[in-house]
Structure formats: structure tokens, C-alpha cells
N, C-alpha and C positions, 0 to 999 in steps of 0.2 A: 331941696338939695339932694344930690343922688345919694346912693351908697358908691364907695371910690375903690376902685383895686386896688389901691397901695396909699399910704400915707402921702399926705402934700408936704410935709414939712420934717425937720430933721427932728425939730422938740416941742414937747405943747405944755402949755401950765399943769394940763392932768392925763395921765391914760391910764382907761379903764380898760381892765383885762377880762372879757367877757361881755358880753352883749345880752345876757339873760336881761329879765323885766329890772332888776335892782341897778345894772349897771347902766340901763337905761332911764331909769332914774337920776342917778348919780348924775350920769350925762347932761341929762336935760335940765337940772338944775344948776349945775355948774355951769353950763354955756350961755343960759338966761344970764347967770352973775358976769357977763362979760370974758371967763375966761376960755384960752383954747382949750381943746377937749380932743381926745384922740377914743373911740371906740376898737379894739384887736377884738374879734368875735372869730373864734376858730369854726362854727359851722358856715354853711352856706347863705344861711340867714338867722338875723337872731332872734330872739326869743326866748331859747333855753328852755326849759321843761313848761313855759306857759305858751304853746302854741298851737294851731289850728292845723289841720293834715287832712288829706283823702286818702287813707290807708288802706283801700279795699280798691282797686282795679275796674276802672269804670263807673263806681260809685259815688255819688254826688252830695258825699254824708262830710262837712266837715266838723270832723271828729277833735276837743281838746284831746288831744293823747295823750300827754301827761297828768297834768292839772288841771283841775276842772270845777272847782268851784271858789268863788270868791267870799272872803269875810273879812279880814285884816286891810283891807286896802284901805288907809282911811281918805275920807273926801277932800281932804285937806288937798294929798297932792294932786288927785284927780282937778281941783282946781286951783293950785298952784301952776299947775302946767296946761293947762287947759286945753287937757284933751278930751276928744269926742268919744266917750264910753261909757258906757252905763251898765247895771246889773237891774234883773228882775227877780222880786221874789216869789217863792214859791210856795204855791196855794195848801200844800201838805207837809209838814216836816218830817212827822217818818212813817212807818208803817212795819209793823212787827207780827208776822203768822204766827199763831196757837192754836194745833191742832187743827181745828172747822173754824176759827174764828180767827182775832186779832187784834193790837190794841194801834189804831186810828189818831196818830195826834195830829190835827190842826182839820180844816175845811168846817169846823163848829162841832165837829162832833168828839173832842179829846175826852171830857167829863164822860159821856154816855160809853164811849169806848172802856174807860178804864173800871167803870162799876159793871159794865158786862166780862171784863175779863177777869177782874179781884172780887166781883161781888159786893164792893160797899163804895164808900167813898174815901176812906182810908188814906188810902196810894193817890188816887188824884190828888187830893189835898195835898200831902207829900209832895208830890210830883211841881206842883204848883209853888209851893212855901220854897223849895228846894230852889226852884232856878229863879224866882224873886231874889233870893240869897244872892246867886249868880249874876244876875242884870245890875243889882248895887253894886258890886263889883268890878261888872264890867263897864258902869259909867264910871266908876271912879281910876281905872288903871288905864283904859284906852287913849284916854287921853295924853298918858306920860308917854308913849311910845315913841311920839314925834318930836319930843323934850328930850335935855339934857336927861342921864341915867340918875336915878333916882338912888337912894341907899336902901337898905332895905327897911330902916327904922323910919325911914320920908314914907315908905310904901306903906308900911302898917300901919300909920299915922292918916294917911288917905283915907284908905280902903275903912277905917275908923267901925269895925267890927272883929271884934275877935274872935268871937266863934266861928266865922269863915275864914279868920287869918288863921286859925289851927288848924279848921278840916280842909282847907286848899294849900297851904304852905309850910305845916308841920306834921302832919300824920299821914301814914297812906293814904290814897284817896276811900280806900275800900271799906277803911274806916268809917268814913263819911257817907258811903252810898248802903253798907249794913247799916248805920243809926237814922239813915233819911228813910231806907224802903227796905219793905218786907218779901216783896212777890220778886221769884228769881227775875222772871222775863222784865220785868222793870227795873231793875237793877244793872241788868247786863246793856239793856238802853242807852241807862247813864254812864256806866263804863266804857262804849265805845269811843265817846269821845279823846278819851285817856289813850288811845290805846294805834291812834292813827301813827301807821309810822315807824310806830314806838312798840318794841318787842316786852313786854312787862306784865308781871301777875301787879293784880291791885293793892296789894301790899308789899312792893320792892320799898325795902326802906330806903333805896335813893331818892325818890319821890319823882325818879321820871317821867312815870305817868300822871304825876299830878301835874307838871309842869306841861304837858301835852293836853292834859285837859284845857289847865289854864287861857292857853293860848287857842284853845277851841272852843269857850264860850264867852271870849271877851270882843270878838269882833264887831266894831264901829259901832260899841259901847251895848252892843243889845246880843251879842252869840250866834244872829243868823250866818247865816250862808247862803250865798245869791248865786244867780244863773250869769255868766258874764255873757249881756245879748251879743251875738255872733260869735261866739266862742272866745275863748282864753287867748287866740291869736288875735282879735279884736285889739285886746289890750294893747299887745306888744308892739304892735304895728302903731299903736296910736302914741304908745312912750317913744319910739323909734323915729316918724313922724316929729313930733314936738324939741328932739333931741336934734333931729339936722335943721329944722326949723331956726332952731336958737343958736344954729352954727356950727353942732359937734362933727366932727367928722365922723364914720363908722367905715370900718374896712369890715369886710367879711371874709373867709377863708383865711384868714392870717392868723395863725397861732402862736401866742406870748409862749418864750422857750425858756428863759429868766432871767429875776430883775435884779440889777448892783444899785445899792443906794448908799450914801455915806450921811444916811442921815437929812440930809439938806438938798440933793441933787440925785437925781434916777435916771437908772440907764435899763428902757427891756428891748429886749433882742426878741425875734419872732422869726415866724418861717413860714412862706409864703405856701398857701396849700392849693393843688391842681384839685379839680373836681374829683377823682379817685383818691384824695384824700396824701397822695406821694408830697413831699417837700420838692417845690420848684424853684425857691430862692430866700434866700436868708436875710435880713437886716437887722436893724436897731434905732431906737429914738429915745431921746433925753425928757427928761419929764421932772420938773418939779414937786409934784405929786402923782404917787401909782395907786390908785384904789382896783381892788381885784374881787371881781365879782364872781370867786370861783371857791372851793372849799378850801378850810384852814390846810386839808392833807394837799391840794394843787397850791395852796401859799407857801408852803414850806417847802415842797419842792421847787417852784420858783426861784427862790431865795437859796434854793440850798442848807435849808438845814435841816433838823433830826424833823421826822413826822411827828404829830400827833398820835395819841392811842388810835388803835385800828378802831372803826367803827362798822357796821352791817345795817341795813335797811332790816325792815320784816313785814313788806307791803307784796300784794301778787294784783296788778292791775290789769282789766279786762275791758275791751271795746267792743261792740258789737253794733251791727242794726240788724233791725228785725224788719219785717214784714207787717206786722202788728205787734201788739200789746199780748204777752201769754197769757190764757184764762185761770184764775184763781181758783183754788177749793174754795178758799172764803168767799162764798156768795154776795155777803154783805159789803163788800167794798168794790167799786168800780178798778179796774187795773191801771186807770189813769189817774185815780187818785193815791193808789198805792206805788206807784212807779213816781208820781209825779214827786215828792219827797223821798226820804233814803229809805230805802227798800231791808228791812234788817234780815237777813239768814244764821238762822245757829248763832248769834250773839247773844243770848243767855245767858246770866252768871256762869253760873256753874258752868255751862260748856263754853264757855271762855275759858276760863282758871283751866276746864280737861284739855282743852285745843292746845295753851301756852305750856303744860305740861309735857306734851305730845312733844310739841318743838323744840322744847328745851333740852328733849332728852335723844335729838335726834332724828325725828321721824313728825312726816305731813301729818297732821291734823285730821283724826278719821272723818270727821266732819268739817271740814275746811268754815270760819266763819266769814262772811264778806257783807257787803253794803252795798246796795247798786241805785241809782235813778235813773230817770228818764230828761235827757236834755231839753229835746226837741218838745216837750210839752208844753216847758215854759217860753222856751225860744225856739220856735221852727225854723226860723229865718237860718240855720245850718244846714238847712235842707233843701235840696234842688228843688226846681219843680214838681218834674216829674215822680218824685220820692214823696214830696209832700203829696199828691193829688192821688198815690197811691194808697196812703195810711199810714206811711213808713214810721218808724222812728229810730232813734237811738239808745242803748244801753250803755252806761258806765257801772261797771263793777270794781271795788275795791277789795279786796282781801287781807282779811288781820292773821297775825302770828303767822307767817312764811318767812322764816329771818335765811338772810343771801346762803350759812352756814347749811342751809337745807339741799342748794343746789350745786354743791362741791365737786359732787361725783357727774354724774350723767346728764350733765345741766338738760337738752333739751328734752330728756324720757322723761325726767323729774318736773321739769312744767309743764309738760303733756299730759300726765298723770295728774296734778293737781287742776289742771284746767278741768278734766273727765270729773274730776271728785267733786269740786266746786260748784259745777253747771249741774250735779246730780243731786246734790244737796239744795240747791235752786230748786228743782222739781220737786220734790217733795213736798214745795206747796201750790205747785200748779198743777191745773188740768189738763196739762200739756207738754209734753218734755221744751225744753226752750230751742231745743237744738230743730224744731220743727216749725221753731216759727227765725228761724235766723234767712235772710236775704243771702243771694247768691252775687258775687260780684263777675265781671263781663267771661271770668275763664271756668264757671261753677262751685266755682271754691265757696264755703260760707262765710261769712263777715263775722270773722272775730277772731283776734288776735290777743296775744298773751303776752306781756311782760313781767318778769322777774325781779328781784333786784340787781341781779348781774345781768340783767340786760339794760338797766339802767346805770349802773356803773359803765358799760361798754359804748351807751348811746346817747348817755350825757353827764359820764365823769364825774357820776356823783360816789361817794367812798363808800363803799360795801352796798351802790344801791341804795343808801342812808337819803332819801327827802330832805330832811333836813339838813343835809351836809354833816351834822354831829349832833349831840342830845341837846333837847331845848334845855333853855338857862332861864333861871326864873328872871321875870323884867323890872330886876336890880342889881347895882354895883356888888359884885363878891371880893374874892380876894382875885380876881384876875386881871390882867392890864389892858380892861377894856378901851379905862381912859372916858372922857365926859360923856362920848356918846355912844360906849358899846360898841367902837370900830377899829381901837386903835391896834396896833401891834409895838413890838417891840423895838420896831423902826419907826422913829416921828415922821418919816412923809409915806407910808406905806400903811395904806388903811383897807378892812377888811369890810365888803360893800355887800356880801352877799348871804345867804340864809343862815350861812353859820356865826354870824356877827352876834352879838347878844340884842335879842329881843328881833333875830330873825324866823326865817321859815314861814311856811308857808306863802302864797301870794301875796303880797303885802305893799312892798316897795319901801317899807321902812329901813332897812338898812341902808338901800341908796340913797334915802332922803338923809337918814343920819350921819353918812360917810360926807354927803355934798355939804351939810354945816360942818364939822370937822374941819374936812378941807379950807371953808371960806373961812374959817377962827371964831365962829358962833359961838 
């Protein structure tokens, strides 16, 4: 079934305001159950921050631009809906410089790695005991995700450990990562994960960053993180696929403007968008249920009422391809297996805690900390021919502590700036500056682009840049009006489908999957 320029019908059982992977979720589980289904996706196609691009001019690189790596997605709905996509994992999980050296975890060598950089066996063992702790855990909570919302005394009763119910759920995490390890560089390891996204010293006694960790070492009950084969736009295409398959409709270019609900009957109004983005015609459709796949700050403006608290991202993402692999100082590790897992720079304890100091009080990060891999090692098949037959590859770089509050003033000097500092901080542990091994796209420009979080608020309406749409919630009932399954609002037919639902974020599709039983009265 195609995608349609304008609705067929004047009312459908559901429309979903947004076409991101969640709301195509929603969709495609909703129209399987027999009912109509209305998709309003205001870009040109959707997807929403999990999609595939050729951002570079001639260049045969398709780039995830946003999102780019998979964990949360459980199997469930990938065969609930039975779509054609798959993730592969990756032969190295990260890879951390010190000094001449480095510490190597996965390809067989993590043990020998860690006793050559602490000198005993100590910290491996640590290292080991530590995320054993974590994997019980994550087979016991992953599970709940795609269930009714748990309370929090269901959770603690699961998870049936209390010492990781404390140091994951009651104490900072920093807590927990000073009593597990001694050596700074292994420590600042384990705090990355805490820290995606998520603007935080390791002892915010809100525990945001623990809730950030959380939800980044419980994925499909083991903590990895996979390469989604053909990119992130793989995905969406295959929920989009499955969603017209079962009959939804999807409009594209049509922008939801807002929704009147009395509770029992829905009314959204929309505006028809020409390709330069101008309004070329306005309408409306009835709906008996409205799930909105867009943040709580675009739900309340829909609805017209007071926002939520302002939120800010504190992410700085970097695309690049290179020409090759940049040569290491560290002799000992091949660049393909250091690139091929997360790549760590300046994530250090202690220069983590200096960086979020730095930011907190105004000013970039002397040493900018970031994460980068290499896509194309695990999955080439985003590579043209002729790019592959070259050597080429891909770079993804992430960047921690750059909260939106940094680029207020002189947005594009100030991400110019960080980009130079960042890529300079890179080099410091290569044989090569990177900037020498970057590809040239068809007008000689180099292949690598920068986004902010106000360039993410500008180019996918996320609030302050914020990933997650708002701070992750631990994945249990609190005192807020989730409702059974962490979707609900304060209107009974207006349910919230998208990363800011409770027990969203990240690629996942659980919200849409929990918004689509809601809906059917699961």
C-alpha cells in the first residue's frame, strides 16, 4: 500500500501523530488488531531520528544520522510484526587509550587487557562480578517492559537482590562504581553509560544518571548494543512496510496542529506541508483514539495546555567517513578492532566529573569527552561499491556533557569550536590527525558533519535537543498518571506513544507497543 497525500477518510479508530519508529509501532499493531489507523507524519518520510541518509554530496555512505545503535528493541515485536530486520553484534565492545597503551574489552583479550593496564587482576575480576550483577538484572526487568507497569515493590521483589536494588535504584550510581573499582579509566567506562544523553555528575542525588544507566545495560535482557544491518533506516522502513501492510494509512508532510478530545471522541486538525516546508492547506479528522508519538512539550502544546518543565539534551553527534581506519599510538590493537566497538576519548572518571564541571558552569569542556565506532565494520552493506572496494568506512562519534544551554549565543562558532576541540582530542591518540584521513564528498568539502542539540530540536522537535524527549523514569509506577501501561494522559483517549512515555527512549518501540495495548483495553 502506498504512502497517500492526504487522508482517505474523515475519522479512523486511532491517529497517530508522528511517524517516528514508536508511532509506527503503534500503527502497525493497531491495524493488525483490525482497527483504522491514521499515520500524520510532518516530515517528508518517516522515521524520525532512526533513519538512514546520504549526508555528504555524491557519497554512497548511508549514514544512521541520528540513532545508531540498537538494544531495547525487544524480539518480541520484531516478531509480532514480522518484520524483516535484524541487528549484528559486535566483535569488540569498547576500547579505551592510556597513554602507549589501553584497556581492550571483548575479541578474547579483556582479562590480559585489564592486568596490563592495573597490573593485577583486581579490576577485572571487579569488572566482571560488576556486570554479572547487571545481566541478573537485566534478565529480570527486560522483561516487564512489554507488560503492564510494574510498582516499584513488584520490581524489587523481581529483580530479588538488594544490593543492586540499592546501588542501581537508591544511591548515586558513583556510589556504586567507587565500591565496585579502583583504577580512574575503569571507572569512567562504567559511568558512560549513565551519562548518554543525560547531562549529570555521578552523584546527582536525583539519580538521573542511574536511571540512564539502567536503561543502558538492560537491553534484550543482556546490556549489548547491536549494529542494526543496513542502518537504523532499515528499521523504520520495515515498521512502515508492516504498518501499511496491515492497512494503516501514513500521510507524510502533514503536520498535526491540535487535538480537542472530550474525553471519549477526538478531533486533530493538521496542515498540509508543500516540500519547502510553507502550509498549503489545512484540515481535520475524528478519531476515537489519538496516540502522539511526539514529546510531552509537542503533547501539551497540541492540547493546549501549560508545558512541562523546560528540558535541554547534553549530546554533540558527529558523522563522518573516512578513507581509512586512523593509525593508533597504541601499537597493540589493530584500529579495526578498536573502532569496531565504542571507541572511548577522555571518559575517565575524574575527567568526566572536570568536563560536567566545565559545563555546568558555562563553558565547553577543555577536553570534550566522546565515544565513536565504526558502523561499516560490522555492517558494510551501507556502503556503496565503490566505497567498499576502496577501504572506506564510517565514523559515528557521540559526545558527552554539551547541554543545548552551551549554544545559546553564537550557535554555529560554538559548534565549530567544539567540533575543532573534539576531533583534537581524538588525535591525541592517533598517529594521524583524523582530519587526514576524512573522504572528500563530489564538491571537496570533507565528510563530517556536526550536530548540536539545537540542531536537534530545529530538525526533529526534540525539547532542548533532549533524546529522550524528558529524563528517563525508572521502569515503574510512581506517583504520576502513567496509568497501566506508562502511556496514559490526563485524557482517557489521548495516549503518549513516544520516548517520553514511561519506560521509553531510546530505540526500542516499546512505547508504541504499550500505547497499541492501552488502546485495545489490554
Amino acid at each position: 500500500m502506498p504512502v497517500h497525500s492526504s487522508p482517505l477518510h474523515s475519522s479512523y479508530d486511532a491517529v497517530i501523530v508522528g511517524g517516528g519508529h514508536n508511532g509506527l509501532v503503534a500503527a502497525a499493531y493497531l491495524a493488525r488488531a483490525g482497527r483504522s489507523v491514521l499515520v500524520l507524519e510532518r516530515a517528508a518520510a518517516t522515521g524520525g531520528a532512526a533513519v538512514s541518509t546520504r549526508p555528504f554530496a555524491g557519497v554512497d555512505a548511508r549514514l544512521s544520522r541520528y540513532s545508531y545503535l540498537v538494544s531495547l528493541l525487544p524480539g518480541k515485536i520484531v516478531r509480532d510484526l514480522g518484520i524483516a530486520f535484524s541487528v549484528r553484534r559486535r566483535t569488540v565492545s569498547s576500547y579505551t587509550p592510556a597513554g602507549s597503551g589501553g584497556l581492550l574489552v571483548g575479541a578474547g583479550r579483556t582479562r590480559e587487557s585489564f592486568a596490563a593496564l592495573t597490573g593485577d587482576e583486581r579490576e577485572y575480576t571487579a569488572w566482571r562480578d560488576f556486570h554479572a550483577m547487571t545481566a541478573r538484572v537485566a534478565r529480570r526487568v527486560f522483561p516487564t517492559l512489554t507488560g503492564p507497569l510494574p510498582t516499584r515493590g513488584e520490581l524489587r521483589e523481581r529483580i530479588d537482590d538488594e544490593r543492586a536494588w540499592r546501588l542501581l535504584f537508591e544511591e548515586p550510581l558513583g556510589v556504586a562504581v567507587e565500591e565496585w573499582f579502583s583504577h580512574d579509566l575503569v571507572r569512567g567506562v562504567v559511568l558512560t553509560d549513565a551519562l548518554i544523553g543525560t547531562f549529570a555528575d555521578a552523584h546527582d542525588p536525583s539519580l538521573i544518571q542511574n536511571r540512564c544507566f539502567l536503561y543502558h545495560v538492560i537491553g534484550g535482557g543482556t546490556g549489548d548494543w547491536d549494529v542494526p544491518v543496513g542502518g537504523m533506516g532499515a528499521l523504520t522502513d520495515a515498521l512502515a512496510a508492516a504498518a501499511r501492510d496491515a492497512g494503516a494509512e501514513i500521510v507524510t508532510r502533514h503536520e498535526a496542529t491540535a487535538i480537542e478530545t472530550d474525553g471519549t471522541d477526538a478531533r486533530v486538525a493538521f496542515r498540509a506541508l508543500a516540500a519547502d516546508g510553507a502550509g498549503r492547506a489545512e484540515g481535520a479528522v475524528g478519531a476515537r483514539r489519538v496516540l502522539v508519538n511526539a514529546s510531552p512539550t509537542e503533547l501539551a502544546a497540541l492540547l493546549g495546555e501549560e508545558p512541562p518543565p523546560a528540558v535541554e539534551g547534553a549530546q554533540f553527534k558527529v558523522n563522518m567517513v573516512v578513507r581509512r581506519l586512523p593509525r593508533l599510538r597504541d601499537h597493540s590493537v589493530d584500529p579495526r578492532d578498536a573502532f569496531a566497538g565504542t571507541f572511548h576519548v577522555s571518559e575517565g572518571y575524574t575527567a568526566l566529573a572536570r568536563a560536567y564541571r566545565e559545563a555546568a558552569s558555562g563553558r565547553l569542556p577543555g577536553a570534550p569527552p566522546s565515544e565513536l565506532y565504526c558502523h561499516s565494520l560490522t555492517d558494510p552493506s551501507i556502503l556503496g561499491p565503490r566505497l567498499a572496494a576502496e577501504g572506506c568506512q564510517t565514523l559515528t562519534l557521540f559526545g558527552l556533557h554539551t547541554p543545548a544551554r552551551l549554544f545559546a549565543g553564537d550557535h554555529d562558532a560554538t559548534r565549530a569550536a567544539l567540533l575543532a576541540a573534539t576531533l583534537a582530542e581524538l588525535d591525541t591518540h592517533l598517529e594521524e590527525p583524523i582530519e587526514s584521513c576524512l573522504a572528500t564528498d563530489e564538491n571537496g568539502e570533507p565528510c563530517v558533519e556536526a550536530k548540536s542539540p539545537l540542531d536537534l530540536e530545529r530538525e526533529l522537535r526534540l525539547p532542548g535537543g533532549h533524546i529522550f524527549h524528558r529524563d528517563l523514569a525508572f521502569p515503574y509506577a510512581d506517583d504520576a498518571p502513567a496509568g497501566r501501561w506508562g502511556v496514559a494522559t490526563r485524557h482517557p483517549n489521548v495516549l503518549l506513544c513516544g520516548a517520553g512515555a514511561v519506560r521509553g527512549g531510546g530505540v526500542s518501540g516499546i512505547p508504541g507497543h504499550n500505547a497499541a495495548m492501552a488502546a485495545l483495553g489490554h
